[in-house]
PASEBA-1860 file (N, C-alpha, C; in nm, 3 decimals):
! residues 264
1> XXXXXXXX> -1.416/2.732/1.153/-1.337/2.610/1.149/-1.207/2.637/1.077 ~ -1.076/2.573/1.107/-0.977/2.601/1.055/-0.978/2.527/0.898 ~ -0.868/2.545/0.860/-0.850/2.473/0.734/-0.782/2.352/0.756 ~ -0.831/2.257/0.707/-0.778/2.124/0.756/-0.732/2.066/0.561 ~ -0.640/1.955/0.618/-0.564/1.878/0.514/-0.585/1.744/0.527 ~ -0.597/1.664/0.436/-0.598/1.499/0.402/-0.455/1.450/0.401 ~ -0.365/1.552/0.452/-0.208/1.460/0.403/-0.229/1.390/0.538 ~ -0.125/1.279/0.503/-0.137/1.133/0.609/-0.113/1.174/0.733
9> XXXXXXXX> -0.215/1.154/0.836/-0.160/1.171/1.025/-0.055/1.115/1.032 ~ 0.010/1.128/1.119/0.141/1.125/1.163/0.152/1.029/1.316 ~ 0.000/1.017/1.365/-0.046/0.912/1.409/-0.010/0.739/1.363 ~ 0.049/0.658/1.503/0.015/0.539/1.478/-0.120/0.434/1.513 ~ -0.128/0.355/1.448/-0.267/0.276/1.414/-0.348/0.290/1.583 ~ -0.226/0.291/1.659/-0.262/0.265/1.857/-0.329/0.418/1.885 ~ -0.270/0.484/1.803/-0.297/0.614/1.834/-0.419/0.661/1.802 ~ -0.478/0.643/1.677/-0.596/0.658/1.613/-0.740/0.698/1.675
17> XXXXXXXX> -0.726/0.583/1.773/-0.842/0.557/1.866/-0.873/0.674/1.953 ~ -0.743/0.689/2.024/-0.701/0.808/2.101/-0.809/0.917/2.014 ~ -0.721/0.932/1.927/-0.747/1.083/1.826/-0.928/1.136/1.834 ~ -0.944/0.998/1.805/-1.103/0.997/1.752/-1.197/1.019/1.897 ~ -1.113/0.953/1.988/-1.237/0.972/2.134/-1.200/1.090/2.177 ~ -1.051/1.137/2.176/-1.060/1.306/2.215/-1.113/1.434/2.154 ~ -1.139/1.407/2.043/-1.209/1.510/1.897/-1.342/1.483/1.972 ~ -1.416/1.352/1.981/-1.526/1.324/1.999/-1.557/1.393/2.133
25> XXXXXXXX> -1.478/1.397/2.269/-1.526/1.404/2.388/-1.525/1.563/2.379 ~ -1.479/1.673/2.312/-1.426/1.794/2.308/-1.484/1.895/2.247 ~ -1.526/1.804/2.092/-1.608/1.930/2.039/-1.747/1.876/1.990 ~ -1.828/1.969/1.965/-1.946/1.915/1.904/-1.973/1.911/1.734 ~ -2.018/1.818/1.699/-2.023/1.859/1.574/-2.094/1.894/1.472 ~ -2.068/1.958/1.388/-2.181/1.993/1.264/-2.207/1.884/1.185 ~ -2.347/1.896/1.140/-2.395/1.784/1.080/-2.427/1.860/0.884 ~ -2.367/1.804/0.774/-2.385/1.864/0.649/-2.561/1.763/0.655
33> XXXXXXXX> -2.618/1.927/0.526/-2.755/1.865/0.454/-2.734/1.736/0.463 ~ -2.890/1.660/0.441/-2.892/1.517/0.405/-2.905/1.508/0.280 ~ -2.849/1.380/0.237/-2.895/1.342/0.092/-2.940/1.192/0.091 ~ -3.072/1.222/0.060/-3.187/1.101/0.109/-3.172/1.021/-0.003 ~ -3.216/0.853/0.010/-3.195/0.787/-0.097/-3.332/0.845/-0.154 ~ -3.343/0.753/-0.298/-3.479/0.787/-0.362/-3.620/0.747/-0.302 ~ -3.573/0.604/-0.259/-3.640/0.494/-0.163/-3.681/0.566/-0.019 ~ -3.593/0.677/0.021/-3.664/0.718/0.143/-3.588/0.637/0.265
41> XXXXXXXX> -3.522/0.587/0.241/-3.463/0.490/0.352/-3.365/0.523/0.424 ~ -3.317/0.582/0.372/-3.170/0.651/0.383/-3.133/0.765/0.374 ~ -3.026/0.877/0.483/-2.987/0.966/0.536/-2.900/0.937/0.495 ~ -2.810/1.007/0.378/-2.639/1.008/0.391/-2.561/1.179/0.448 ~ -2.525/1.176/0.548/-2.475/1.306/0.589/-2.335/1.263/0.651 ~ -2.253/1.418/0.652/-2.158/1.405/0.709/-2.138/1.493/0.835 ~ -2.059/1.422/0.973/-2.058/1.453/1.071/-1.901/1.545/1.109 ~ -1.891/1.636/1.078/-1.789/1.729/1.112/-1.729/1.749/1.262
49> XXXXXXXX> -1.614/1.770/1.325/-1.571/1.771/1.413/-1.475/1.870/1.443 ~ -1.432/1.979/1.475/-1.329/2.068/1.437/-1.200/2.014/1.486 ~ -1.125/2.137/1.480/-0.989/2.097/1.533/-0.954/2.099/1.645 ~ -0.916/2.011/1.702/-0.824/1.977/1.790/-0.717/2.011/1.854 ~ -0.638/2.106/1.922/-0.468/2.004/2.029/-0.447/1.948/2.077 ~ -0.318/1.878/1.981/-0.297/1.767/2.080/-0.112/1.808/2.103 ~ -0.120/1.779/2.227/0.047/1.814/2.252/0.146/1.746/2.184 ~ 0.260/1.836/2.132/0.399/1.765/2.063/0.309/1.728/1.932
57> XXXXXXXX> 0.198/1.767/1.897/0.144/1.652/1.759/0.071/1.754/1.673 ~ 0.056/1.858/1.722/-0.017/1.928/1.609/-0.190/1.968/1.659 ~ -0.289/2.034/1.543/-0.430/1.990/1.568/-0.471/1.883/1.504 ~ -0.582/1.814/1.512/-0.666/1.736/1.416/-0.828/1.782/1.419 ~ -0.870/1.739/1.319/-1.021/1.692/1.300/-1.101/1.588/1.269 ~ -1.195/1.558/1.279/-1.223/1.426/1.201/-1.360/1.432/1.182 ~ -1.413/1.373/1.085/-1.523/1.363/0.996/-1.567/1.222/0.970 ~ -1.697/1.208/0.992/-1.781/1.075/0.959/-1.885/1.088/0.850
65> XXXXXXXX> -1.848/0.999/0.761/-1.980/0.979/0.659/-2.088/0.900/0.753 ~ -2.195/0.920/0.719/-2.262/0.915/0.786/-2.411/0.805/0.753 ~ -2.448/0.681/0.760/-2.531/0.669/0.691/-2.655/0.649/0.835 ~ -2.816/0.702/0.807/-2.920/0.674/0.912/-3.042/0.645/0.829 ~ -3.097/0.524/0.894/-3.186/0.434/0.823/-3.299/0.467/0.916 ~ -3.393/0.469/0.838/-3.547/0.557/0.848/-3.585/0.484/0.943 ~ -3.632/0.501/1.087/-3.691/0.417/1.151/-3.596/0.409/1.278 ~ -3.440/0.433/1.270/-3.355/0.438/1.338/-3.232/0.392/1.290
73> XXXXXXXX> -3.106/0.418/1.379/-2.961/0.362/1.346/-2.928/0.450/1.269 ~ -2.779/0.458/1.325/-2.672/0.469/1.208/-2.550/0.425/1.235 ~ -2.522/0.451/1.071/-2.413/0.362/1.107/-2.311/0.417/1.006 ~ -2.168/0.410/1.008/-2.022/0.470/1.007/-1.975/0.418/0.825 ~ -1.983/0.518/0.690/-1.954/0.504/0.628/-1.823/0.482/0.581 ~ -1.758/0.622/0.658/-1.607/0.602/0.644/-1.594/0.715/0.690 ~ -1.456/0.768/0.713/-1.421/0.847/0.838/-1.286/0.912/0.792 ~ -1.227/1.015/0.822/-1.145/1.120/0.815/-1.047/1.185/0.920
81> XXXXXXXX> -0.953/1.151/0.979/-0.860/1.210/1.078/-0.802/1.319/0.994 ~ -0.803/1.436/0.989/-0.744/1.520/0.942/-0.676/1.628/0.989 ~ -0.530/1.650/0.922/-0.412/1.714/1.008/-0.483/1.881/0.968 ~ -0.486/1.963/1.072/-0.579/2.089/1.008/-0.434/2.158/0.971 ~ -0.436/2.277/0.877/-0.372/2.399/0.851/-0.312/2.327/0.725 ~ -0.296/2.440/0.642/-0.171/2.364/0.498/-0.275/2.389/0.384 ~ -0.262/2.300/0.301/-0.322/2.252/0.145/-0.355/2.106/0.163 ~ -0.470/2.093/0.028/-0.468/1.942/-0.009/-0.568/1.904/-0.037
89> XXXXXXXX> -0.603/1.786/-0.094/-0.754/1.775/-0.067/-0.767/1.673/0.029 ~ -0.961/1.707/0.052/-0.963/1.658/0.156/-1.111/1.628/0.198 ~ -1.189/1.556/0.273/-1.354/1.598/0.280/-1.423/1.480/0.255 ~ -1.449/1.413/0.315/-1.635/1.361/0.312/-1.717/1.395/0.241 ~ -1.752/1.342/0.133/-1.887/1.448/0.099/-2.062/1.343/0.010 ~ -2.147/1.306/0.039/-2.220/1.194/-0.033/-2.235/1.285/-0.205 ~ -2.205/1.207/-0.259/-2.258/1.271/-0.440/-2.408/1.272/-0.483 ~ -2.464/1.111/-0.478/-2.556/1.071/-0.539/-2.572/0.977/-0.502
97> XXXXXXXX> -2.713/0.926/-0.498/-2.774/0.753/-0.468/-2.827/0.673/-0.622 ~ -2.757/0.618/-0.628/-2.842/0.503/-0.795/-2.992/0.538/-0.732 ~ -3.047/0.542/-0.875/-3.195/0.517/-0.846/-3.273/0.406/-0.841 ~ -3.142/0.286/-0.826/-3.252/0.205/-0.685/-3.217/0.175/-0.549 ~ -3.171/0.263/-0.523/-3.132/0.258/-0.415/-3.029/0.200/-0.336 ~ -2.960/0.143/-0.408/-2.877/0.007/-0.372/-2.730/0.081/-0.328 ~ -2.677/0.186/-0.390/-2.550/0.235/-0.399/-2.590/0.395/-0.367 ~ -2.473/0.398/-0.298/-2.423/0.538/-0.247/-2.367/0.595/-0.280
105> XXXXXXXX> -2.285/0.667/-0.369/-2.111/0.743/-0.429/-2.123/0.876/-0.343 ~ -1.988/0.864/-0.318/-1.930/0.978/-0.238/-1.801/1.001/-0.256 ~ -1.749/1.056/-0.234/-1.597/1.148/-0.216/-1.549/1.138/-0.119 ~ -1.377/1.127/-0.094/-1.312/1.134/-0.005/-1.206/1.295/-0.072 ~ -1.267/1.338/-0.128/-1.190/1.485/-0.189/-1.277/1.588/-0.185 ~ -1.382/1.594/-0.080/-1.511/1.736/-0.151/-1.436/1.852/-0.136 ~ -1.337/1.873/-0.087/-1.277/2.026/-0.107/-1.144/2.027/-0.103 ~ -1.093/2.142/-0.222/-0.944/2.164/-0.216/-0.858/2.089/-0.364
113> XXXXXXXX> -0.711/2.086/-0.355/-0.700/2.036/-0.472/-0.572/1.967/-0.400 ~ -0.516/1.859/-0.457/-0.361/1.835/-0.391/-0.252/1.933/-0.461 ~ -0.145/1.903/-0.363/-0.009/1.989/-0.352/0.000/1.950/-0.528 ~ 0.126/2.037/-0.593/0.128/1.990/-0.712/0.113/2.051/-0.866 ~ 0.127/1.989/-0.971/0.037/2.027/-1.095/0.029/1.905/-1.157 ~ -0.075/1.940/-1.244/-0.125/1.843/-1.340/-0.264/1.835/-1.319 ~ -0.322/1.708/-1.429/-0.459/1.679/-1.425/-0.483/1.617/-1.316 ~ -0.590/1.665/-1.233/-0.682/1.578/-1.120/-0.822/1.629/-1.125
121> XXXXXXXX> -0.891/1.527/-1.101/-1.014/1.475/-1.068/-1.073/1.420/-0.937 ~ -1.174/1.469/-0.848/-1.202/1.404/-0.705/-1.205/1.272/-0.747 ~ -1.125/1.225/-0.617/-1.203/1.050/-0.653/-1.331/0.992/-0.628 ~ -1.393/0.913/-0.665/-1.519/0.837/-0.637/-1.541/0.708/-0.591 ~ -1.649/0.682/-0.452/-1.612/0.566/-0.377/-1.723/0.522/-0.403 ~ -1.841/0.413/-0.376/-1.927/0.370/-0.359/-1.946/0.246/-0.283 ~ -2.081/0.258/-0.171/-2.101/0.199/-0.112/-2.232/0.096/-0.127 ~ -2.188/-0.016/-0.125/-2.318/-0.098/-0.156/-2.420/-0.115/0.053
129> XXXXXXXX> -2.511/-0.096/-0.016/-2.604/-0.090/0.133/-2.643/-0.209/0.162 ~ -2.655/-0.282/0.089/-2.669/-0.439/0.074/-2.573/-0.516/0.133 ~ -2.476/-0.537/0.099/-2.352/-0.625/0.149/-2.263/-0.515/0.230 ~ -2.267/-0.367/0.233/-2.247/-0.281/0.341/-2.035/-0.318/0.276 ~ -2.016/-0.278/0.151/-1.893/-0.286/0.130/-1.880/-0.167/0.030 ~ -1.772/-0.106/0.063/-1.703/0.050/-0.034/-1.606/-0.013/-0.100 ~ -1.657/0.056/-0.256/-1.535/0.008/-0.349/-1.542/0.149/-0.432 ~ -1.361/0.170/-0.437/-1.278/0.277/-0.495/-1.323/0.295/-0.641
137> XXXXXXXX> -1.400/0.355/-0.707/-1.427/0.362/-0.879/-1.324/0.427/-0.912 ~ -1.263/0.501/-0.864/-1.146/0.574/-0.959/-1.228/0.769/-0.978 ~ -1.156/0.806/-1.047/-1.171/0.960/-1.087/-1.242/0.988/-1.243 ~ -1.366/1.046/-1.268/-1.398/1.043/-1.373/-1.573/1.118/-1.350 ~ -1.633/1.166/-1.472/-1.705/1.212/-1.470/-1.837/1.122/-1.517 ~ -1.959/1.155/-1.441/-2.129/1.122/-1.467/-2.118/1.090/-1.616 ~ -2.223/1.023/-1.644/-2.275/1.079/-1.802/-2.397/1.184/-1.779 ~ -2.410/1.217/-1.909/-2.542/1.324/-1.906/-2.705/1.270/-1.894
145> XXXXXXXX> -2.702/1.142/-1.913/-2.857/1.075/-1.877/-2.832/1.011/-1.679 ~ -2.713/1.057/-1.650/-2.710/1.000/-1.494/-2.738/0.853/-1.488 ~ -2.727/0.778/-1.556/-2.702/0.582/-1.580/-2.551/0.561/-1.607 ~ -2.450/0.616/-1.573/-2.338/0.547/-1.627/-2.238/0.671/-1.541 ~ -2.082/0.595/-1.484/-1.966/0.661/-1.469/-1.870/0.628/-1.546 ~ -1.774/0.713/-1.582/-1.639/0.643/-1.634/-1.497/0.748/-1.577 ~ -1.408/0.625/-1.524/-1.387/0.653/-1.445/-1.200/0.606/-1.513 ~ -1.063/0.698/-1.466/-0.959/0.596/-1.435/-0.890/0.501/-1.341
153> XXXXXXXX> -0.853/0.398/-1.357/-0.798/0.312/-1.249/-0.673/0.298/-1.330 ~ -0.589/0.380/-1.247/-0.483/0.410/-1.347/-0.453/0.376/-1.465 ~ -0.399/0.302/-1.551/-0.383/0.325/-1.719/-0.528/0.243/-1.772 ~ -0.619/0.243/-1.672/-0.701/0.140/-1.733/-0.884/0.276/-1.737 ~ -0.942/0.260/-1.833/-1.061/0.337/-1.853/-1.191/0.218/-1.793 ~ -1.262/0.280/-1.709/-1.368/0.202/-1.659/-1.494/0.246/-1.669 ~ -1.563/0.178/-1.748/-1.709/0.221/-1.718/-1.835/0.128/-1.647 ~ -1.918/0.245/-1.558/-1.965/0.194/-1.461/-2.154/0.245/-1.469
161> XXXXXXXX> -2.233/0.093/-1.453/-2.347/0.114/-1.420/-2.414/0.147/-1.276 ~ -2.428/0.298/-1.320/-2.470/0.353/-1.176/-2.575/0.246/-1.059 ~ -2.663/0.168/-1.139/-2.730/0.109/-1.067/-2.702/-0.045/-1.056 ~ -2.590/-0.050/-1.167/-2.517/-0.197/-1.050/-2.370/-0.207/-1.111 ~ -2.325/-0.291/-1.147/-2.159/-0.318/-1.153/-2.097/-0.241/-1.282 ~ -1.988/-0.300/-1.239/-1.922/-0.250/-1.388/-1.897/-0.284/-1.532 ~ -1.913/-0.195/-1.637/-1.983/-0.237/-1.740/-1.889/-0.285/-1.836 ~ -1.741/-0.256/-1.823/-1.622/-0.295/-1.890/-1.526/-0.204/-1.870
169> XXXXXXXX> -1.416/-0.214/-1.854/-1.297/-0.181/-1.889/-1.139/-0.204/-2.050 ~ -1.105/-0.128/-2.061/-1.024/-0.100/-2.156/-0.871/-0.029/-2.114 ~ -0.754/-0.086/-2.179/-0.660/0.029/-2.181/-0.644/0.100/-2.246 ~ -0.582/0.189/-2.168/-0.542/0.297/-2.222/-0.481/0.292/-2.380 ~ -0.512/0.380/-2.476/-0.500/0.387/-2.560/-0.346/0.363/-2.611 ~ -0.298/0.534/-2.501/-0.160/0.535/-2.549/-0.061/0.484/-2.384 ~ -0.026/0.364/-2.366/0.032/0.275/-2.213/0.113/0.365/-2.178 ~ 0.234/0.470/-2.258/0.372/0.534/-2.212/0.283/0.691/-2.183
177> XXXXXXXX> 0.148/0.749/-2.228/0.075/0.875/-2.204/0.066/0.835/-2.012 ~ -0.007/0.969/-1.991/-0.028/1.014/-1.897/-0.175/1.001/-1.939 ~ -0.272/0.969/-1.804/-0.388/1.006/-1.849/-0.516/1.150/-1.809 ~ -0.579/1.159/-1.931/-0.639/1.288/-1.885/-0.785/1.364/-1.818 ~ -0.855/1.459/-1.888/-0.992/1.455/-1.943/-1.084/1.354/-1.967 ~ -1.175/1.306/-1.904/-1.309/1.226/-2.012/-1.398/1.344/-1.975 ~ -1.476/1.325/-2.143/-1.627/1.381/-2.165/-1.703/1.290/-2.223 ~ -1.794/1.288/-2.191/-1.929/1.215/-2.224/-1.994/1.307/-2.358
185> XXXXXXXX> -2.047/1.203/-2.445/-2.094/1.274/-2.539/-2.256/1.259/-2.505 ~ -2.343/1.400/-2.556/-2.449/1.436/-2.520/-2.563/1.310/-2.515 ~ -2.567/1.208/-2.611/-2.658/1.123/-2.590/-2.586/1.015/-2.471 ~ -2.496/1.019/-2.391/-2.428/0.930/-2.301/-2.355/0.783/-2.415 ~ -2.377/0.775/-2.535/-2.379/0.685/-2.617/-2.195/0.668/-2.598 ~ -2.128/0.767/-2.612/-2.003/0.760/-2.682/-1.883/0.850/-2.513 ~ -1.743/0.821/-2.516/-1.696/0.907/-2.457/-1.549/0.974/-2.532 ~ -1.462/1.040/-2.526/-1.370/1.087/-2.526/-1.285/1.115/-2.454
193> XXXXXXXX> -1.120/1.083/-2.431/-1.074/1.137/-2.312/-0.910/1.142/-2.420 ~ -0.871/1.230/-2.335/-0.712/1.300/-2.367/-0.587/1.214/-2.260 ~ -0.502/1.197/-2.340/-0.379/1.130/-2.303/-0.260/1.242/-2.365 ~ -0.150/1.214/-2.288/-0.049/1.356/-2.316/0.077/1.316/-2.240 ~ 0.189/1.329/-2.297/0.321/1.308/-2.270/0.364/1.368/-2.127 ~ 0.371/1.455/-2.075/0.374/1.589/-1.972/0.262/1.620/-1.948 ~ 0.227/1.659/-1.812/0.145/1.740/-1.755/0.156/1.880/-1.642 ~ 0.291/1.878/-1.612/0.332/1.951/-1.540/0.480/1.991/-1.559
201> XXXXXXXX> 0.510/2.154/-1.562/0.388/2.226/-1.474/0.270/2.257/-1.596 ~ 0.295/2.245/-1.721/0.207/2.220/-1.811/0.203/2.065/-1.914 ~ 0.076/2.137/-1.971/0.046/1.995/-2.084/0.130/2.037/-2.218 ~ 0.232/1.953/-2.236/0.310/1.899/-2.311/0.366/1.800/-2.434 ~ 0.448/1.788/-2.492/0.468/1.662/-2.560/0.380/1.633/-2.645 ~ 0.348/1.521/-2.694/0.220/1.397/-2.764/0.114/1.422/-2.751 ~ -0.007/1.495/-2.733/-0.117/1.390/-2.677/-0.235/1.343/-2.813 ~ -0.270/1.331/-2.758/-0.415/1.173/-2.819/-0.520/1.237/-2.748
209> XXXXXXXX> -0.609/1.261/-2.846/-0.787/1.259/-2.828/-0.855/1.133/-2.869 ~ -0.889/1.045/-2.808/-0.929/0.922/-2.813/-1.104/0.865/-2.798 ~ -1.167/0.825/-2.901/-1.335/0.821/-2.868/-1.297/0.654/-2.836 ~ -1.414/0.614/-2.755/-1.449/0.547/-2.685/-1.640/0.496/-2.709 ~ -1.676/0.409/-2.806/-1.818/0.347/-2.821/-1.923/0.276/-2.742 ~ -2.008/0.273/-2.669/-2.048/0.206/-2.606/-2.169/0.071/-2.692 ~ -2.200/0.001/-2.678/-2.171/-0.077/-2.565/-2.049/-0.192/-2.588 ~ -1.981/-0.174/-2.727/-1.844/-0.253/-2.774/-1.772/-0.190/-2.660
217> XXXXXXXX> -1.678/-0.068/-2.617/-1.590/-0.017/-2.615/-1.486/-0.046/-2.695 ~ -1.523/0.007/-2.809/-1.433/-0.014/-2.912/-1.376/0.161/-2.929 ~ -1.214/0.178/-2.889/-1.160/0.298/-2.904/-1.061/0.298/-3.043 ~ -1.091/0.436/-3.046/-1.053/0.460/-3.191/-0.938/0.655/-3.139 ~ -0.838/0.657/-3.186/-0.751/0.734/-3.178/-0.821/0.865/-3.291 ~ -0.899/0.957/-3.256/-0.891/1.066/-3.347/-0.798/1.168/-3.364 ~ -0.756/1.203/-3.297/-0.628/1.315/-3.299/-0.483/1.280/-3.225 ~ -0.378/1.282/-3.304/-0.232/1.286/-3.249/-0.173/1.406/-3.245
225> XXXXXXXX> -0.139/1.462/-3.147/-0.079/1.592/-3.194/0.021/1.639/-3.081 ~ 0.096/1.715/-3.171/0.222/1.745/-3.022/0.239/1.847/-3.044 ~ 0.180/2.005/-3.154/0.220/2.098/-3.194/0.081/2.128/-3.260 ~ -0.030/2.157/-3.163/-0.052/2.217/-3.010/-0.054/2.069/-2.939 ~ -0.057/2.078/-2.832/-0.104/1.928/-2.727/-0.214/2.024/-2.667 ~ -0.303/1.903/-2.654/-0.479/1.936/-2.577/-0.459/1.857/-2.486 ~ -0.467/1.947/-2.357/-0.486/1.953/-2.237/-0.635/1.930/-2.150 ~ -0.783/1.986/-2.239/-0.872/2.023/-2.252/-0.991/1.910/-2.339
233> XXXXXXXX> -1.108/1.901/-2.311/-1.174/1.851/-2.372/-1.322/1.871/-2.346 ~ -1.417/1.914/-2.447/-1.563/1.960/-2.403/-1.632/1.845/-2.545 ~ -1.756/1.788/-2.510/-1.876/1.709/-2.575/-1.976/1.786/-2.567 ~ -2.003/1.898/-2.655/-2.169/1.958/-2.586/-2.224/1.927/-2.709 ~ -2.182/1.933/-2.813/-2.267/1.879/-2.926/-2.249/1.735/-3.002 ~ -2.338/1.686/-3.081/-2.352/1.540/-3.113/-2.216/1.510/-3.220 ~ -2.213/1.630/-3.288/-2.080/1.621/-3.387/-1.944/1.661/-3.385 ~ -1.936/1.751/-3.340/-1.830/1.795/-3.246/-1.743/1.836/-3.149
241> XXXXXXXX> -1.593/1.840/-3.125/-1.561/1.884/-3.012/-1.475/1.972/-2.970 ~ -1.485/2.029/-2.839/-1.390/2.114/-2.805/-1.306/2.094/-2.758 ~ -1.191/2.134/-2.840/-1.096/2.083/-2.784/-0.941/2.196/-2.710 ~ -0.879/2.225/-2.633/-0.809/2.335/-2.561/-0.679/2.293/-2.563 ~ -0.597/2.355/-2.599/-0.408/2.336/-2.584/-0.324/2.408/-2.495 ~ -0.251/2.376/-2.430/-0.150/2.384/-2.347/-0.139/2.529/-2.328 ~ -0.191/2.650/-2.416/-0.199/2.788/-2.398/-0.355/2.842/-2.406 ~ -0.421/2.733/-2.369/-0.566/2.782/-2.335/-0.633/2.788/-2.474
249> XXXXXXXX> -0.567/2.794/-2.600/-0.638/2.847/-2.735/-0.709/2.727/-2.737 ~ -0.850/2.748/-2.760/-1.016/2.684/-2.820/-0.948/2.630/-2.996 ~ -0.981/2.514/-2.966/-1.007/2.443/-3.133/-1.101/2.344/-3.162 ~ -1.187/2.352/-3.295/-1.272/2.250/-3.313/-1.230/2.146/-3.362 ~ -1.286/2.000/-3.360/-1.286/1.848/-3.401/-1.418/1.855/-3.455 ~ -1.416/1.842/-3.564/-1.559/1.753/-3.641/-1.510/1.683/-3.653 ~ -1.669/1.581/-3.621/-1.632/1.437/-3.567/-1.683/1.366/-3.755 ~ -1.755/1.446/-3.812/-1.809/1.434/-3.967/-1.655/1.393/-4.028
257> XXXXXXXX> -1.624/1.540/-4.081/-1.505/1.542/-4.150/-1.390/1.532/-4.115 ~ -1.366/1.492/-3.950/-1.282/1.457/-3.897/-1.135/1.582/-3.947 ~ -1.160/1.718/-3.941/-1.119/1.873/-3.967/-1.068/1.879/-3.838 ~ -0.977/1.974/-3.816/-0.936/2.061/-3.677/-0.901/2.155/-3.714 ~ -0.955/2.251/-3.630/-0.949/2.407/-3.675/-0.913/2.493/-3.572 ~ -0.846/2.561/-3.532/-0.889/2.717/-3.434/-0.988/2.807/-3.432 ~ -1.058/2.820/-3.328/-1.162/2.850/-3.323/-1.138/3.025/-3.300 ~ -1.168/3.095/-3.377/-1.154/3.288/-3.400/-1.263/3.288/-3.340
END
């Protein structure tokens, strides 16, 4: 299969249709692993299609999320026209099912990175199977007990109950930062995330290491610093953290004595 890109078709809305029944009538497609709900009910896979010519227009591909309900049917999660050759991200891909079954999260980024520099994160979509509606969570990482996302919607921090809505939101610490990093701290209790003046073509300027409490979300600013700026952020232990600057050098945060050190 060629390498295909998520930058926008070049297709109009009339055209679309076209795209999708000639991909469809032409090639056959690969079907990715399933990822079954817990419940058993549910098939989430994705339906691959290669590339395409189309005259004066380039190739395409296109891709279907895929959902099939035990017993029969399926039916069309969301879908992908994609311009092949280049960079970008791009991809279909299912993540995880809540464990009750109710929600789906998936990706519209499973491979590649966009044109560019700076901080990025795949985004995360979720689909309720119930009312059969996808809503955008934003970019952000699991916690470590798998009950909770947190996620950005641009200057705003969101956290989300995997097995139903969302659990609150907060702004951003610092409104004129850029936003960065979240880590989850090991008991899922607490999070951390980095804000920073510049990000490209490096991390720059200001930034802010910022904790985040659950179930207040009450944020508290632990580190200001512009000389190093942390780019970087690791939670593997209950007390402290790792934290990385703009030239890759490792430094610790105790979260005790609230110390920062370089780590030899």
């Amino acid at each position: 299969m060629q390498v295909k890109t998520a930058t926008p078709t070049p297709e109009t809305p009339t055209q679309t249709p076209v795209l999708e029944e000639t991909i469809m009538a032409v090639q056959v497609p690969s079907v990715s692993p399933a990822l079954i709900s817990p419940d058993r009910k549910w098939r989430a896979e994705v339906m691959s299609y290669d590339c395409t010519p189309f005259a004066d227009m380039g190739d395409y591909a296109l891709e279907r999320l895929m959902l099939v309900q035990e017993g029969g049917g399926d039916r069309i999660v969301d879908q992908q026209i994609l311009a092949c050759g280049g960079l970008g991200a791009f991809g279909l891909g299912p993540l995880f099912w809540s464990p009750n079954s109710l929600f789906l999260y998936y990706t519209d980024a499973r491979e590649g990175v966009p044109d560019g520099c700076g901080y990025w994160e795949r985004s995360i979509l979720r689909l309720d199977v119930t009312q059969w509606v996808v809503e955008k969570l934003g970019r952000g990482p699991l916690s470590p007990d798998g009950l909770k996302l947190a996620t950005w919607q641009g200057m705003e921090l969101v956290v989300w109950d995997i097995d139903g809505g969302e659990i609150g939101r907060v702004p951003a610490s610092a409104p004129q930062s850029l936003d960065g990093p979240i880590a989850w701290s090991p008991d899922s209790q607490s999070l951390v995330y980095l804000q920073y003046a510049s990000d490209c073509p490096f991390v720059s300027g200001k930034s802010y290491v910022v904790r985040l409490d659950l179930p207040e979300l009450s944020a508290e600013i632990l580190v200001e610093s512009e000389a190093p700026s942390f780019g970087g952020v690791e939670w593997e232990f209950p007390d402290a953290l790792r934290l990385f600057d703009e030239n890759g050098v490792e430094w610790a945060y105790d979260l005790k004595t609230e110390e920062l050190e370089v780590v030899k």
